[in-house]
FISEFI-559188 format. One record per residue (C-alpha): residue in one letter; z, x, y; chain; residue number from 1. Coordinates in steps of 0.25 Angstrom, whole numbers, plus 5000, padded with zeros to 4 digits. Layout:
<pts>
  residu    c3    c1    c2  chaine  num
       A     Z     X     Y       A  NUM
...
</pts>
This chain:
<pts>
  residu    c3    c1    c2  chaine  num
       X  5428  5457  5611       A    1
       X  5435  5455  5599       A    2
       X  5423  5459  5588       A    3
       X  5430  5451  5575       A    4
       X  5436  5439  5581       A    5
       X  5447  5432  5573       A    6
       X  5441  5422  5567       A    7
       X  5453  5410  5563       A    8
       X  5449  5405  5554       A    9
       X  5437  5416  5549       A   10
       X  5425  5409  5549       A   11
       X  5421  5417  5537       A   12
       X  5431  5412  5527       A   13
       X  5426  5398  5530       A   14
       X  5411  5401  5526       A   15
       X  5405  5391  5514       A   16
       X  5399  5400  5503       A   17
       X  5386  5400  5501       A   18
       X  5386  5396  5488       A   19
       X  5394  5404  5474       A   20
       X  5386  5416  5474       A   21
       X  5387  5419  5490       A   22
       X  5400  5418  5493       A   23
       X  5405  5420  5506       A   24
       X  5419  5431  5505       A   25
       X  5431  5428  5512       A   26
       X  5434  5438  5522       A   27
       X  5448  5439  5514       A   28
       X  5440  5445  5502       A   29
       X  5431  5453  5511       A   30
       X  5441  5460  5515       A   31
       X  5447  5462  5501       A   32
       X  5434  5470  5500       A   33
       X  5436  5478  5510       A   34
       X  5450  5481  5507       A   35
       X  5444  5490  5495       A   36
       X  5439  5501  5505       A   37
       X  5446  5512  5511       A   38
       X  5453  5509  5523       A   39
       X  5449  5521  5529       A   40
       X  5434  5514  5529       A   41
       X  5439  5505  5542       A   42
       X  5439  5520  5551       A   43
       X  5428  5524  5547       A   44
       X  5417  5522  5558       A   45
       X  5404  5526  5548       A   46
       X  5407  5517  5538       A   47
       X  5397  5506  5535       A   48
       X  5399  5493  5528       A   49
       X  5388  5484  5523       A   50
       X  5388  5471  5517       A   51
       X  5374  5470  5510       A   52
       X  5378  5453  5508       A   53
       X  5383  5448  5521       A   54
       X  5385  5433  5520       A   55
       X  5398  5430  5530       A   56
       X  5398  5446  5536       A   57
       X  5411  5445  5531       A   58
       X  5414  5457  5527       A   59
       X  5409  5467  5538       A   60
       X  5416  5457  5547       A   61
       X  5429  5463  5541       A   62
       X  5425  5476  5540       A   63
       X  5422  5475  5554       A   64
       X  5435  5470  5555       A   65
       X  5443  5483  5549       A   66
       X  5433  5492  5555       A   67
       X  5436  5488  5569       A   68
       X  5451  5492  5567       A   69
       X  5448  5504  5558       A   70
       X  5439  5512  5569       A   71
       X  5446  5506  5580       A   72
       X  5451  5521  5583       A   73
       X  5437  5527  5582       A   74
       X  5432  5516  5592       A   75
       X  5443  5511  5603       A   76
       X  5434  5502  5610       A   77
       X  5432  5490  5601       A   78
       X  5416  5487  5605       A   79
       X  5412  5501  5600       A   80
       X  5419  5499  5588       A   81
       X  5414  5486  5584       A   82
       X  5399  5491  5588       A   83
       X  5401  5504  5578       A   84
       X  5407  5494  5567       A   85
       X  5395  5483  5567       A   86
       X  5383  5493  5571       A   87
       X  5390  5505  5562       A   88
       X  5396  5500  5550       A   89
       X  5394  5485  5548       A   90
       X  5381  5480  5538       A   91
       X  5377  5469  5533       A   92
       X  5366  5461  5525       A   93
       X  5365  5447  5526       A   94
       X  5363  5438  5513       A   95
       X  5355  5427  5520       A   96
       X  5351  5426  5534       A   97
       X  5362  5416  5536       A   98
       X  5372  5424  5532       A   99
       X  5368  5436  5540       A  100
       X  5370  5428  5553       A  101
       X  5385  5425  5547       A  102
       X  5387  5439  5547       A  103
       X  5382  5444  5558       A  104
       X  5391  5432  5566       A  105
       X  5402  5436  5556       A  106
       X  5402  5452  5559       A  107
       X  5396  5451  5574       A  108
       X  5401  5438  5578       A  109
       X  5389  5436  5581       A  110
       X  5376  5430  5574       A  111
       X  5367  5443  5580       A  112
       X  5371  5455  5580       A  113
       X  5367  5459  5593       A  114
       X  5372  5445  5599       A  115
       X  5379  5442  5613       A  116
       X  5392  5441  5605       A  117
       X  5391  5451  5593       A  118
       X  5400  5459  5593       A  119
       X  5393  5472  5591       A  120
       X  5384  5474  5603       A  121
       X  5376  5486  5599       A  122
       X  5366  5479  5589       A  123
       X  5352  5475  5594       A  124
       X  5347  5467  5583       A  125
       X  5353  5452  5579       A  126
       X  5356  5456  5565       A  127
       X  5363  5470  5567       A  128
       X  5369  5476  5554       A  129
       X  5370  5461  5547       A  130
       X  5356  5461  5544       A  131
       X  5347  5450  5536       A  132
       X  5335  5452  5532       A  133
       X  5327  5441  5523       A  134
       X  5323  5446  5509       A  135
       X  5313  5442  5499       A  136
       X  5315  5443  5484       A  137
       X  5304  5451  5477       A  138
       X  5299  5443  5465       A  139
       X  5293  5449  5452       A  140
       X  5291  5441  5440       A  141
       X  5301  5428  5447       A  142
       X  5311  5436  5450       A  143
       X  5315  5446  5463       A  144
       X  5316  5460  5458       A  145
       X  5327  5463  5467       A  146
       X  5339  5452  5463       A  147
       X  5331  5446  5451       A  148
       X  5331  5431  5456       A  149
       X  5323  5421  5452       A  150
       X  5309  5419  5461       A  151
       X  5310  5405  5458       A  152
       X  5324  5403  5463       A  153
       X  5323  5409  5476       A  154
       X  5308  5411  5481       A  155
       X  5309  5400  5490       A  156
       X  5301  5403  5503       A  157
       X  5304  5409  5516       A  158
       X  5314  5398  5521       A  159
       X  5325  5400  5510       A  160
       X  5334  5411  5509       A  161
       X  5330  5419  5497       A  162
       X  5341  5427  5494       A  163
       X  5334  5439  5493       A  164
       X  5347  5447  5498       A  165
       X  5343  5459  5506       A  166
       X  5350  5469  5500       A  167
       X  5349  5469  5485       A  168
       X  5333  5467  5488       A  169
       X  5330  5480  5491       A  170
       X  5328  5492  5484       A  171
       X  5334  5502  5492       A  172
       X  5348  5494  5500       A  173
       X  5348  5506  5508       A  174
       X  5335  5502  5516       A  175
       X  5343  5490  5523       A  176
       X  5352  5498  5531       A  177
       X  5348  5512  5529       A  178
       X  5362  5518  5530       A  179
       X  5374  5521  5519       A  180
       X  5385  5510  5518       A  181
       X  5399  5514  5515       A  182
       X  5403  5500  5511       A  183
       X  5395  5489  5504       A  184
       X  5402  5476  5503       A  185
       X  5398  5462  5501       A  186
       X  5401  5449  5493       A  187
       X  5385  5448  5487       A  188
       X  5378  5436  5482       A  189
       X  5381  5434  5468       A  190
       X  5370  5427  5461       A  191
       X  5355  5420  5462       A  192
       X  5347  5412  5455       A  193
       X  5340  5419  5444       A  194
       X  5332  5405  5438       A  195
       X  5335  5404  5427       A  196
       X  5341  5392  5422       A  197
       X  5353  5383  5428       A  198
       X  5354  5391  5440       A  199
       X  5354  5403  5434       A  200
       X  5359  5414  5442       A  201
       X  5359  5431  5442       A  202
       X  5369  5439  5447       A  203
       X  5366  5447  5462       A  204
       X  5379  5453  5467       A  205
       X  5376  5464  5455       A  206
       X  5362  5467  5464       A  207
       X  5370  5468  5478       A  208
       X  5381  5479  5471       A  209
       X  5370  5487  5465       A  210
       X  5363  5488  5477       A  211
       X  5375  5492  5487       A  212
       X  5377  5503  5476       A  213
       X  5363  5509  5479       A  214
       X  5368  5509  5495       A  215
       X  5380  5519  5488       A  216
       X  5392  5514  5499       A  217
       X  5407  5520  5498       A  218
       X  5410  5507  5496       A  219
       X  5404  5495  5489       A  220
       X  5413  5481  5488       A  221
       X  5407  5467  5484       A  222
       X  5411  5454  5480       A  223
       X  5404  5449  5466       A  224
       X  5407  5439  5455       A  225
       X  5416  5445  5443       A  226
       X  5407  5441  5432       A  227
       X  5399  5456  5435       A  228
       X  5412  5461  5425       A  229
       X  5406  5453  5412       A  230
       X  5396  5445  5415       A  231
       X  5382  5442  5423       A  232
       X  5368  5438  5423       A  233
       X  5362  5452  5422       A  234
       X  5374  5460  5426       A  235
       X  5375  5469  5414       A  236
       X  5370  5482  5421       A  237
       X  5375  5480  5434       A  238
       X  5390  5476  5426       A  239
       X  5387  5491  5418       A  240
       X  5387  5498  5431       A  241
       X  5398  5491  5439       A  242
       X  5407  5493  5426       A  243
       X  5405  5506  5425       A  244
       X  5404  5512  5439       A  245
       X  5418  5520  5442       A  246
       X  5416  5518  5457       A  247
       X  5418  5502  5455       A  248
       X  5434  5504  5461       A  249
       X  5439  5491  5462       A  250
       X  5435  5478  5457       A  251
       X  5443  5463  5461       A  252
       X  5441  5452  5452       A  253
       X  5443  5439  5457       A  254
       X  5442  5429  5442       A  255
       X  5443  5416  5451       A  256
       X  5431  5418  5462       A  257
       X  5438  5406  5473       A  258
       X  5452  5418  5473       A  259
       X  5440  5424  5482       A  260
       X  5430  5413  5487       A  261
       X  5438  5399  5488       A  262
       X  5429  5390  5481       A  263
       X  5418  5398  5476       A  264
       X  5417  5398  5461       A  265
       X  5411  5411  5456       A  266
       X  5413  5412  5440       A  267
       X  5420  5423  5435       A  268
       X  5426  5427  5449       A  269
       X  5422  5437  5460       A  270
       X  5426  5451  5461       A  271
       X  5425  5462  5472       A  272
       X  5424  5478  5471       A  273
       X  5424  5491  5476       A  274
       X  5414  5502  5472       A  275
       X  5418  5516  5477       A  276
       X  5407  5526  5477       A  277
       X  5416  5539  5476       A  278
       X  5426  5530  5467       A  279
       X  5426  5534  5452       A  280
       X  5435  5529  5443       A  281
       X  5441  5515  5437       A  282
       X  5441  5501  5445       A  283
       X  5453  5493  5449       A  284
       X  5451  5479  5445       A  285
       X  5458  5469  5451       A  286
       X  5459  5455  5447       A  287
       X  5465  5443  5455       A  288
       X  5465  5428  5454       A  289
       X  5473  5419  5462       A  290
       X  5480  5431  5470       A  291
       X  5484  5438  5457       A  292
       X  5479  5451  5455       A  293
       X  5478  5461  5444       A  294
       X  5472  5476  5444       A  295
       X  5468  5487  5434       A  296
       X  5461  5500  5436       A  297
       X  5451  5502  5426       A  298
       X  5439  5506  5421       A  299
       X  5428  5495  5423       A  300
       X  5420  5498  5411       A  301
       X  5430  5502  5400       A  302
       X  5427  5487  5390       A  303
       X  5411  5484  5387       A  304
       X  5416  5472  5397       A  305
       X  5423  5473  5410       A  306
       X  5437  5468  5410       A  307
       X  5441  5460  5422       A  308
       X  5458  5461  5420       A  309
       X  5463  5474  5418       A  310
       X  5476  5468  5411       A  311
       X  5464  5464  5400       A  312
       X  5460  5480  5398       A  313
       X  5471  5481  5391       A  314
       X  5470  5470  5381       A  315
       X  5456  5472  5379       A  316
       X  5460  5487  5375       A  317
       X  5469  5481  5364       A  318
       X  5462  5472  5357       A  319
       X  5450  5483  5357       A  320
       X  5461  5493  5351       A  321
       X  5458  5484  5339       A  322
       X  5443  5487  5338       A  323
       X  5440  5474  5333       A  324
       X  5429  5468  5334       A  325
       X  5426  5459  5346       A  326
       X  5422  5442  5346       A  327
       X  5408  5444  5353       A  328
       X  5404  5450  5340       A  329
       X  5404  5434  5333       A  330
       X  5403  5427  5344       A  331
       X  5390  5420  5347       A  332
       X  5380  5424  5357       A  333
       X  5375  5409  5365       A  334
       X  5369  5400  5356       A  335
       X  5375  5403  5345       A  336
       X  5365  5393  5337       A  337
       X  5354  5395  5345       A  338
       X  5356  5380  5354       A  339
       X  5356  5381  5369       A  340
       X  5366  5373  5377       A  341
       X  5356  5360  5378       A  342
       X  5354  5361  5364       A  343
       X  5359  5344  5358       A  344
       X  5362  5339  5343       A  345
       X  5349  5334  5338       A  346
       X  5348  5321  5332       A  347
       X  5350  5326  5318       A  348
       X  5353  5339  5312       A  349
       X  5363  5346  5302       A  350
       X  5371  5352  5310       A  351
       X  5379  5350  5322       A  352
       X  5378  5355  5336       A  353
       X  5391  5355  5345       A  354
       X  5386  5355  5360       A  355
       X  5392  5354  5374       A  356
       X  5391  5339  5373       A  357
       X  5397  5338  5358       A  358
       X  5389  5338  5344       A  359
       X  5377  5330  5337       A  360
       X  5370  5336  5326       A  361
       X  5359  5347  5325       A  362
       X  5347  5352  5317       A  363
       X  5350  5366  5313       A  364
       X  5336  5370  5313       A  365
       X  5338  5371  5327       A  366
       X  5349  5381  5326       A  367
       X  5343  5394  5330       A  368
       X  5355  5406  5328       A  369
       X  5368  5405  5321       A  370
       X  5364  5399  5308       A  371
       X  5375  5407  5302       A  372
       X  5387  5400  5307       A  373
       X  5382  5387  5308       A  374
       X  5389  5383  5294       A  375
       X  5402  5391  5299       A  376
       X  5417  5386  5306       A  377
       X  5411  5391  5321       A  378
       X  5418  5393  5334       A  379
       X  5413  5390  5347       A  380
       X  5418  5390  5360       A  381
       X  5408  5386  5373       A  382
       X  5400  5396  5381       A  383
       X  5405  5393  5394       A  384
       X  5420  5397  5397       A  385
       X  5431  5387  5401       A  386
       X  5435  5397  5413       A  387
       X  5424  5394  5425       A  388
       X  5418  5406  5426       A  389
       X  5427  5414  5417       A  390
       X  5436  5410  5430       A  391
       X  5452  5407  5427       A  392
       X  5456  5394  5430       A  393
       X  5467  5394  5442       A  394
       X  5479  5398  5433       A  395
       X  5471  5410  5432       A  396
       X  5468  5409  5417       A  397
       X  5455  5406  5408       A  398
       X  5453  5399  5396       A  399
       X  5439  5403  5393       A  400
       X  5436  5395  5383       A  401
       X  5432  5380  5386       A  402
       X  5430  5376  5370       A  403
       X  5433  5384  5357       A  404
       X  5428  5375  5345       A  405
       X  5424  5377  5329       A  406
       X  5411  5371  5324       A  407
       X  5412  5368  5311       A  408
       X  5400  5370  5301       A  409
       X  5385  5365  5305       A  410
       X  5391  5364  5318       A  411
       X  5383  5373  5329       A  412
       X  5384  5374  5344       A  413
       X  5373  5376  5357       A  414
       X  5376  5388  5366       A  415
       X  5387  5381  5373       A  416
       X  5396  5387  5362       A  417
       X  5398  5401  5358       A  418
       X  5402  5402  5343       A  419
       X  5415  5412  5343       A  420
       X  5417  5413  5328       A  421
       X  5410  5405  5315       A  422
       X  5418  5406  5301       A  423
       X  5417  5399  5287       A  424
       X  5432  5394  5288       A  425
       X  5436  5385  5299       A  426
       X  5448  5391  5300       A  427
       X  5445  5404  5304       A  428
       X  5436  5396  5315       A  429
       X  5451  5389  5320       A  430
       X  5456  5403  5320       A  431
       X  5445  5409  5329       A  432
       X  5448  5395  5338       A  433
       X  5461  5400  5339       A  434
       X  5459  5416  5343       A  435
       X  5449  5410  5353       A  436
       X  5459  5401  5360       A  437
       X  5471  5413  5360       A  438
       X  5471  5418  5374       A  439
       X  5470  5432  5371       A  440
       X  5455  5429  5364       A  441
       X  5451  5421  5377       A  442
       X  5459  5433  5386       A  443
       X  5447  5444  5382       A  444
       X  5436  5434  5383       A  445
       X  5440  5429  5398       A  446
       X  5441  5446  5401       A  447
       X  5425  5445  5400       A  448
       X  5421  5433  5403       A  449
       X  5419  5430  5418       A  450
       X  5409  5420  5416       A  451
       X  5405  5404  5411       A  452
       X  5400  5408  5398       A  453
       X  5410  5416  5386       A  454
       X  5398  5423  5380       A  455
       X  5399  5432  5368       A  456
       X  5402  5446  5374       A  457
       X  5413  5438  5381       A  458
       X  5419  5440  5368       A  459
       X  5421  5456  5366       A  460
       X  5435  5458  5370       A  461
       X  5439  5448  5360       A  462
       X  5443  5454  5346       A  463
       X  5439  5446  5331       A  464
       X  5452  5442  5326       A  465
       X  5453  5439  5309       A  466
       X  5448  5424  5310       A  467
       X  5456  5421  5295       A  468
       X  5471  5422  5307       A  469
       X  5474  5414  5317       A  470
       X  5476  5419  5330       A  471
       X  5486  5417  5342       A  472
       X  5487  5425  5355       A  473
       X  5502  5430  5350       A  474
       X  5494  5434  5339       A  475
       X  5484  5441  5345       A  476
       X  5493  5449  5356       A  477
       X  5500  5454  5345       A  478
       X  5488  5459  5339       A  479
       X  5483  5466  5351       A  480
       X  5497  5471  5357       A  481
       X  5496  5464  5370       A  482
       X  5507  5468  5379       A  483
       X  5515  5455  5387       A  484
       X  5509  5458  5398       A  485
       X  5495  5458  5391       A  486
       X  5497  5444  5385       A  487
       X  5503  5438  5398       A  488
       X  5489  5443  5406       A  489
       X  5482  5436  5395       A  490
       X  5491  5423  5398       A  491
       X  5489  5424  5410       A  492
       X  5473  5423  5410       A  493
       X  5470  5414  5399       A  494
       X  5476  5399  5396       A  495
       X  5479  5392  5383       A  496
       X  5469  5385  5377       A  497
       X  5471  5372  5369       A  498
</pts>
């Protein structure tokens, strides 16, 4: 019996996602992961693998895959073999109950474990190292305790799923198994509903690493959304650790999500990596969009923010030479008036309020915050980011800014515009206009911003520049001593803008 048949086409790179945040992986890109580890991990017989998010069983089907050649010495006949690999080494935690029966006719070709046609035929249960077990969340004050979701959103009876995954809703991970893992792997779910409004949602994947590292494999591998390296809903902490942990080896950074998962849309990309837990020192960063790839090995945690492109660092480093200070210090916080984004014109007023949907005057006693710039030249430039996602566009460059503008005096904004800069003179307001549009300014902006939104912090690799000159990017690479090379990368990743 052949235990992994050859599957033309392979069913699994034909599965429909779930939806954005679980996303079926490729069995191309499940092996990329596995390409991280040692080789010398495919002879050895006591090694166990575990995927604490099984969805397709895709990837301890192609570990299956490697370990049936590499311990095919230590075990001539082909059916001891592949009852040692399944019942030794092979272990798995279904998402859903759905999914556990993919996997388990995934890895044992079979939808029991211990079916007439499985192809391990030493298991006596039907779910055999694939298990699924249903799981409640544990509510206090409206929200689980465990992953932090919403009560209202997903307490819904026993006939619906309640996406209460298994293993980042226990305390202790090592009570499922009860053993020692040498490699963790797993494309997580990457969000749930956190109730608050339009569909609010809070990061999980963060929850499934930190739990893996409790579990303290060799080896720990997964696939995640990008936007962990700037931004998050409640990733600060979790952002601090990664960034600063020396046994993070090697990270790859895929900017456009569909170079990985065709047709999936996942803003500010998807990345994979490989913790080493006797590694200690700095991480190889890869980056690769369209089939180009570019690599550094560097410290993660050597800015205040973590820089994606290594040809940046050196950039960055120059314009810091200069100890200048930084654009976040005058750029506006959200609602730099004090107007939410539904905020209207009212039907008088003395001033005026430029909104999404044009101007009409206002009434400034409803201003509440930014009185002191309503009489100045300002600049604004929209809260949301031309790039989708902070994704490049398919020539693999970003614009970022989808509207820079000067509000003349009286003139004020809702919270759909960040004001950049205000002055008294209106040229010095053209002048800013015109730093904002060079590429190098937009260059160290898109180096942080992985996101929809350019918030201020976005703004702290950028350097003040005298607002009395104009400025050009010849101009400014002078300034700053960029090398050829230097300013071609930065041609290379932002566009003109009109």
């Amino acid at each position: 019996m052949n235990p992994i048949p050859n599957y033309n086409p392979d069913v699994l790179t034909c599965l429909a996602n779930l939806s954005n945040d679980e996303v079926f992986t490729p069995p191309s890109l499940a092996n990329q992961l596995l390409d991280l580890l040692p080789q010398t991990i495919w002879q050895d017989p006591n090694a166990r693998f575990l995927d604490p998010v099984s969805k397709s069983g895709v990837f301890l089907r192609e570990i299956a895959k490697r370990l049936l050649t590499g311990l095919k010495s230590q075990f001539p006949d082909q059916q001891e073999r592949v009852n040692h690999i399944y019942k030794n080494q092979l272990f798995g935690i279904a998402i859903t109950e759905l999914t556990g029966l993919l996997s388990r006719r995934s890895v044992y070709c079979s939808k029991t474990a211990n079916g007439r046609y499985s192809v391990c035929n030493t298991f006596k249960n039907e779910q055999g190292n694939l298990i699924y077990t249903r799981v409640e969340h544990t509510w206090k004050n409206e929200k689980c305790l465990f992953c932090g979701i919403s009560q209202q959103a997903l307490d819904r009876g026993d006939d619906l799923e309640t996406y209460a995954y298994q293993f980042i809703h226990t305390e202790n991970p090592d009570d499922i198994f009860k053993m020692k893992f040498d490699v963790i792997i797993g494309n997580p779910p990457y969000q749930l509903s956190d109730g608050g409004p339009s569909k609010s949602a809070s990061p999980i994947y963060n929850l499934f690493i930190e739990q893996a590292k409790k579990l303290n494999p060799r080896y720990l591998t997964m696939i995640i959304p990008s936007r962990w390296f700037t931004g998050g809903k409640g990733l600060d902490s979790f952002r601090e650790a990664m960034l600063n942990d020396n046994r993070l080896k090697k990270i790859v950074d895929f900017p456009d999500a569909s170079d990985v998962f065709p047709g999936v849309d996942i803003a500010g990309g998807i990345c994979y990596f490989l913790w080493e837990h006797n590694y200690a020192g700095p991480c190889e960063v890869t980056n690769v969009h369209k089939g180009v790839s570019r690599s550094s090995t560097r410290p993660l945690n050597e800015f205040s923010s973590f820089i994606r492109h290594g040809t940046a660092v050196p950039i960055i480093k120059k314009v810091q030479a200069k100890k200048e200070k930084n654009m976040s210090v005058q750029v506006s916080a959200r609602k730099p008036f004090g107007l939410a984004t539904n905020v209207r014109p009212t039907k008088k007023g003395d001033l005026i309020l430029r909104w999404t949907g044009g101007e009409g005057p206002f009434d400034s006693k409803l201003v509440t915050s930014g009185g002191v710039i309503v009489d100045k030249w300002k600049v604004i430039t929209s809260y949301a980011s031309f790039d989708h996602g902070g994704q490049p566009g398919s020539d693999g460059k970003r614009k970022v800014f989808s509207k820079i503008d000067i509000l003349p005096p009286n003139t004020i904004c809702t919270e759909s515009y960040l004001v950049i800069g205000a002055y008294d003179d209106r040229k010095q307001a053209e002048n800013l206009v015109g730093y904002m549009k060079t590429k190098f300014f937009r260059f160290l902006i898109a180096q942080i911003s992985l996101s929809q939104h350019i918030t201020k912090d976005r703004y702290v690799y950028v350097p003040i520049q005298n607002a009395d000159e104009e400025w050009t990017d010849e101009k400014l690479y002078t300034k700053y001593g960029l090398s050829e090379e230097e300013i071609a990368f930065i041609d290379a990743m932002i566009r003109p803008m009109d």
